[in-house]
N, C-alpha and C positions, 0 to 999 in steps of 0.2 A: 376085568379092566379096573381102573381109577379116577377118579380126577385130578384135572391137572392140577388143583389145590395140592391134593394129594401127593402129588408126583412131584413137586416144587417141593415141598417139607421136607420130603423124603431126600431128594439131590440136590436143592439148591438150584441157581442159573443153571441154565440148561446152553448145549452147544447151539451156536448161531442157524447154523440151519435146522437143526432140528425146531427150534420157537419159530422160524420161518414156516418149515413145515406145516407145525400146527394150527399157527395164527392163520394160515391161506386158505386150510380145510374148515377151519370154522370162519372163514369169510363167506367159502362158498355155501356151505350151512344157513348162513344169513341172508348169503343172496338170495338164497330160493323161498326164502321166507317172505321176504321182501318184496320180491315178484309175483307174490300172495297178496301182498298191500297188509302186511305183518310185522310189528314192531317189536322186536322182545322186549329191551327197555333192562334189562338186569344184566348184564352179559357179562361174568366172570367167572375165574377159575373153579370154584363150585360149581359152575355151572354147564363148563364144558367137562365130556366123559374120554380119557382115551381106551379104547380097544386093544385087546391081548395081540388083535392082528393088525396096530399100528393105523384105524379108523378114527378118524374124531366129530363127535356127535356133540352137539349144543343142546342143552335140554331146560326143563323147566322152565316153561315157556307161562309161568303161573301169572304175571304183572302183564304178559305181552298184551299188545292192543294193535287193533287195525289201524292205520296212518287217517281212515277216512272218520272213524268213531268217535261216539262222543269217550271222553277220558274217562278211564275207572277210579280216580280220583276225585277228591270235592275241589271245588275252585280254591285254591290259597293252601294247597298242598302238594310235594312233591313225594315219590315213591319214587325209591330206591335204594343199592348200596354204594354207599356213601363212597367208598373208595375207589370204585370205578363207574359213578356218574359222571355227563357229560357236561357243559358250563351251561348250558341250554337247559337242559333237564334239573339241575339244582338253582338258577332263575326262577323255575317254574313254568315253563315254558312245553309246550309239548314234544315228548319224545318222537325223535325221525329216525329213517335210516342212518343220516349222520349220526347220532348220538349211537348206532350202535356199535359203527366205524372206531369213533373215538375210545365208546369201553374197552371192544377190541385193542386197541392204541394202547392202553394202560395193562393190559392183561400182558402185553407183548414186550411192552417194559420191564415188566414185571416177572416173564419169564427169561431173560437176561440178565437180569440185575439181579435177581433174587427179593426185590419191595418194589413194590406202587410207587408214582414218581411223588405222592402225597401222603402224608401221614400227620395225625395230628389228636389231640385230647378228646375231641368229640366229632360226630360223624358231621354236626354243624362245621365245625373249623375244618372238616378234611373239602366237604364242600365249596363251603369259599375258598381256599386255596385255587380249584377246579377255575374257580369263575376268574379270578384275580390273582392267581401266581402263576411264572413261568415254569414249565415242568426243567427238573436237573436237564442239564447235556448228557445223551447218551453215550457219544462218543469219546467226556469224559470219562464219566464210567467205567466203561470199560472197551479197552484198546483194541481187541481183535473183531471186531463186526465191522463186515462189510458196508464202503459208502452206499451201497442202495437198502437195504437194511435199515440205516440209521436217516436216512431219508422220508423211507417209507412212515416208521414208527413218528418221525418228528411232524409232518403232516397230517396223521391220523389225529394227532394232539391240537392239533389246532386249534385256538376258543370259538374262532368262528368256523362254522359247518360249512359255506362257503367253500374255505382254504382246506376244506379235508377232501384228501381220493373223491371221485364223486358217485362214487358206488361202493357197498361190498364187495361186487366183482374187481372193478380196478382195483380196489387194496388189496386183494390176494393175488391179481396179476403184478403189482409193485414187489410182493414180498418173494416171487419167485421170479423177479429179478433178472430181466435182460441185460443190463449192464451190471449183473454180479460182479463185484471183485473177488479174487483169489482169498479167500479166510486162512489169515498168518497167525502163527503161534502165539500164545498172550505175550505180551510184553510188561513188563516190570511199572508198576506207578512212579511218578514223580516221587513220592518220599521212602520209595525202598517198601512200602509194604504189602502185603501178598495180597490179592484180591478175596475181599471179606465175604463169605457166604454167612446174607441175613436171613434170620427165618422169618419166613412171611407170615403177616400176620394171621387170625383162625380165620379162615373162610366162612367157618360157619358163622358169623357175624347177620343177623337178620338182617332180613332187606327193610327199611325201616321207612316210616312217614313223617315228612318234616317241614317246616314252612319253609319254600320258598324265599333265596337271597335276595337281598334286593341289589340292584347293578352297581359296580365299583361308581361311586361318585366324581363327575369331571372338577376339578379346580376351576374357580371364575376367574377370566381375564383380569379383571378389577376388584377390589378387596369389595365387601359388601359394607355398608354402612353397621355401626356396634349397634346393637339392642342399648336399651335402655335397662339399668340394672335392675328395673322390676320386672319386664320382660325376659329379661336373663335368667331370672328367678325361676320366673313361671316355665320356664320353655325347661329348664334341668328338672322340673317337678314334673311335670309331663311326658320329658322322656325316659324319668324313671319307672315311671310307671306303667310306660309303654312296654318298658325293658323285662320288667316285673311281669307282665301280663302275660310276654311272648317266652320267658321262659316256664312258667307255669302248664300254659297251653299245651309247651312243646314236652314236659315231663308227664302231661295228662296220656299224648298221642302218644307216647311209647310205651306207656306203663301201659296202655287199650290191648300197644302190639302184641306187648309179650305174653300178654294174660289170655290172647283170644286163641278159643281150642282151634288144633291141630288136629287132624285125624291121624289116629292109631292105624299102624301098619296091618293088611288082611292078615288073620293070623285065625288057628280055630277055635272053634266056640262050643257050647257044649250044649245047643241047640242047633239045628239047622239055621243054616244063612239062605237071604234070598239072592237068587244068581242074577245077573244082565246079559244082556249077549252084545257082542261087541256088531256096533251095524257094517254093513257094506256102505266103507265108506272113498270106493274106486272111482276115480273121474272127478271128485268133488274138489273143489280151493280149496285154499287150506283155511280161511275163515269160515266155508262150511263147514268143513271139517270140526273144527272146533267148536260150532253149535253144537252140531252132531253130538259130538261127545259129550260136551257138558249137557245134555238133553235126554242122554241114557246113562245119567250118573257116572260117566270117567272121567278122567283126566288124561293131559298131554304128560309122555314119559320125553320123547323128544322128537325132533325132527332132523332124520336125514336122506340127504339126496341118493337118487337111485335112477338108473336107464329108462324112459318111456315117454309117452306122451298122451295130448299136450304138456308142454312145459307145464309147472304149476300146479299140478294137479297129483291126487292121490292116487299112486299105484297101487299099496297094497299095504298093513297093517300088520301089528306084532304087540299083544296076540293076533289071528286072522278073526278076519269077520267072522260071524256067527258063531264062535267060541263064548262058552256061557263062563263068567266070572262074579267077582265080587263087585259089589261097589265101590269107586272107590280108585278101581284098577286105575294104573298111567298105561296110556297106549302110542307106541312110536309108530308114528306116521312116516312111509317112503315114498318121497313126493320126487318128482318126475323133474330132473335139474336137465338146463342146455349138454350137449356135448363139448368135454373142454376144449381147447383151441390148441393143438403142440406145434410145435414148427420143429422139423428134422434138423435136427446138428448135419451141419457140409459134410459133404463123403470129399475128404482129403485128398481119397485112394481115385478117383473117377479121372481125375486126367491126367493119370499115371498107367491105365490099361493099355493105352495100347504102345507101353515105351518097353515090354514086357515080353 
């Protein structure tokens, strides 16, 4: 398989329903995470995998956090990447399932359009953008995606969480679309020219740690009374300095990121390695789960949905339990999702049987 990073470089926008397609499997991906009381909080095209058999797995689940947990961040910090966080999460504010509705949102734009609906000099400025610019019109964009479609994604986007889907389930029920319309051939832009395949930016871009925006500013009813030009004085000396401090900080926290080791892939050694065994970890949430592992030295590879029950819970593991590995290993969790819900297309032909 690939990732969708990947698969976007490689062809550019992708057809409407196929980013429909994907965007819904990795909602439901999300949901069942979610119904864990599980936040990923990173949710992009690096981050989802497609399968050779047309699967889509959501992985690296390294930032997630439980909705009910204290934050893995320090207070006066946000984590994330920057180009598809959500206006909530680049405030500072704690990440929800909204916020992962909305990266979704951006990911979806993004596999239509071929760019993010923001882009900007530094991962700061793509941010505000997030908090304080309107995302492009989709349906400017580009002409042949269906009204439910450019719906769905224009509500995912939403600054307030609020106004978005009010689940990952309803958003992948939106994007497979009961009131689908008919998807018509591209049509020609306004000034004659051929719709531009952008290359999207590197995904591998780190997920990075940043202060926290502060809220776009309201304008006062009434002007405020002028400072006094000593006051004047002092208040631009002070916010230089303020200014100064915060970008120092913010070059300190990233030059930390990129400098802090990464663990080397298992690979062999030319001494014996010590092995773990992967636990049984069947019946557990998926926040046990995740104890679990990081308690026998693994990692999460991904999470995705599979047949059984209770909802919620771990069916079975890849590698399986009691398999002896390295340290280190990422381990996909197949966690027990609802049955989805189809409704039969009308049989046309039923009250025409007996005219026959």
């Amino acid at each position: 398989g690939e990732t969708l990073a990947d698969r976007l470089r490689r062809t550019g926008p992708l057809p409407p329903e196929e980013a429909a397609r994907i965007a819904a499997l990795a909602a439901d991906a999300l949901e069942t995470a979610h119904a864990s009381g599980v936040v990923h909080r990173d949710v992009k095209p690096g981050n989802i995998m497609l399968t050779a058999r047309g699967d889509v797995k959501v992985m690296d689940f390294g930032i997630a956090a439980a909705a009910w947990a204290t934050p893995l961040t320090a207070t006066g910090t946000t984590m994330g990447t920057a180009t598809y966080i959500s206006p909530e999460q680049a405030s500072g504010e704690r990440g929800t399932p909204a916020s992962d509705v909305y990266s979704l949102g951006v990911v979806l734009f993004e596999m239509l359009t071929g760019h993010p609906p923001f882009v900007g000099g530094s991962p700061v400025a793509v941010a505000s953008a997030h908090v304080q610019q309107r995302p492009p019109s989709l349906a400017a964009l580009r002409l042949d995606l269906p009204a439910y479609l450019v719906r769905a994604d224009e509500q995912a986007l939403a600054k307030d969480p609020a106004d978005r889907p009010e689940s990952a389930e309803a958003f992948a029920a939106m994007l497979r679309g009961q009131d689908q319309a008919p998807v018509t051939a591209a049509l020609p832009v306004a000034n004659g020219q051929p719709t531009q395949v952008l290359e999207p930016p590197e995904d591998a871009a780190p997920t990075t740690m940043f202060a926290p925006l502060a809220p776009a500013p309201i304008a006062p009813t009434t002007p405020a009374p002028a400072p006094a030009a000593g006051q004047h004085r002092r208040r631009g000396w002070l916010l230089l300095v303020a200014l100064i401090a915060g970008l120092v900080l913010l070059a300190v926290i990233i030059a930390l990121s990129n400098e802090s080791p990464k663990l080397a892939p298992a690979g062999p050694t030319p001494t014996a390695t010590a092995k773990v065994t992967v636990p049984n970890l069947a019946g557990l949430t998926l926040p046990d789960a995740l104890q679990r592992l990081a308690s026998n030295g693994l990692a999460l590879d991904a999470v995705r949905a599979t047949t059984g029950s209770p909802v919620g819970t771990v069916v079975r593991t890849d590698p399986a339990s009691g398999a002896a590995v390295t340290p280190g290993t990422r381990v996909t969790l197949f966690v027990a999702a609802p049955a989805p819900t189809t409704v039969p297309p009308p049989d046309h032909h039923k009250h025409h049987k007996g005219k026959h």
